[in-house]
VMD Tcl script that draws the C-alpha trace (Angstrom):
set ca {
  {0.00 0.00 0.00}
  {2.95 2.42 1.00}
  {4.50 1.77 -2.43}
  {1.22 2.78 -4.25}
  {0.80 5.97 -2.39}
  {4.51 6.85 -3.81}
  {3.83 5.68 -6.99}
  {1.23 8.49 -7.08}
  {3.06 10.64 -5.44}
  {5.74 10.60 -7.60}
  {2.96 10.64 -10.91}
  {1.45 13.49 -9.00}
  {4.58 15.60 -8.70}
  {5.81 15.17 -12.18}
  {2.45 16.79 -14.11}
  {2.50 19.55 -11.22}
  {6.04 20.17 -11.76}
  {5.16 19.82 -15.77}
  {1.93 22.34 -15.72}
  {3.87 24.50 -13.94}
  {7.14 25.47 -15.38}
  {5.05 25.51 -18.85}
  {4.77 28.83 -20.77}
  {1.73 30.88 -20.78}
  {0.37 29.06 -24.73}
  {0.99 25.95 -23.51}
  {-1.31 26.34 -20.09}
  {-3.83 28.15 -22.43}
  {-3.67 25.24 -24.82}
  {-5.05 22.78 -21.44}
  {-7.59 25.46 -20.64}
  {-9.39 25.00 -24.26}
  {-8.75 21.44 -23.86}
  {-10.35 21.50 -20.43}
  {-13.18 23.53 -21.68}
  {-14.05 21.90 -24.75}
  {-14.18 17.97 -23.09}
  {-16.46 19.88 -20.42}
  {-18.52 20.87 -22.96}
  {-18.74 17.29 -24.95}
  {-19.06 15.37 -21.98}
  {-21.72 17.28 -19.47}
  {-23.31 19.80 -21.71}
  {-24.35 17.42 -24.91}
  {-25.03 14.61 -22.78}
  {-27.50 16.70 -20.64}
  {-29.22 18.27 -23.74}
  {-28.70 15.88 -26.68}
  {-28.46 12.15 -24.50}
  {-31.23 11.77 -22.42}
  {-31.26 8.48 -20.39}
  {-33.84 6.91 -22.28}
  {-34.45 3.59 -20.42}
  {-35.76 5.74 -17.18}
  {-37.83 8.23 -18.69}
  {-39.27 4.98 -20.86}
  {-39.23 2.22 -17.83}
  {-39.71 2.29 -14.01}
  {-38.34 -0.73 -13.32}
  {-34.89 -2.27 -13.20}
  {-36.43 -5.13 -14.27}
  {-37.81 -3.85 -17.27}
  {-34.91 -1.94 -18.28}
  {-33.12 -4.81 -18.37}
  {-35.42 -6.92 -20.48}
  {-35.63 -4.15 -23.26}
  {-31.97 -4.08 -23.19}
  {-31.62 -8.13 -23.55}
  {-34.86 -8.06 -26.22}
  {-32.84 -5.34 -28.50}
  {-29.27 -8.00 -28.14}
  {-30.81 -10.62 -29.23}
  {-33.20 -9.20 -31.98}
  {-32.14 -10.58 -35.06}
  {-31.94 -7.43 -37.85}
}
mol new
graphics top color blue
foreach p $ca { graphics top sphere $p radius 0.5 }
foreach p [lrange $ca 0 end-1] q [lrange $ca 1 end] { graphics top cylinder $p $q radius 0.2 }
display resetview
């Protein structure tokens, strides 16, 4: 256990030591970055992906049989 907390100590320490002796374009570059997977993963996934088996189903149970009906539906 001791060995893992220094293996991410050490991990931890080398990106923090990376980010910050890194000029000012390169910490603006991981700020778009930052932004834009914000913006694919929350934002269009609240808007565009909505979690169709529990608005459509109450039940676990049901949820589960649509999903094994639509595997094994032949096309």
């Amino acid at each position: 256990m001791n060995s893992f907390v220094s293996l991410l100590n050490r991990i931890f320490r080398f990106y923090y030591e990376g980010f910050t002796s890194m000029s000012w374009w390169g910490k603006r570059i991981w700020l778009i970055l930052l932004i834009k997977l914000f913006v694919i993963f929350i934002i269009l996934k609240l808007f565009f992906f909505p979690d169709f088996l529990k608005r459509n189903y109450r039940t676990d149970e049901q949820r589960s049989e649509h999903v094994l009906e639509q595997l094994i539906k032949p096309n």
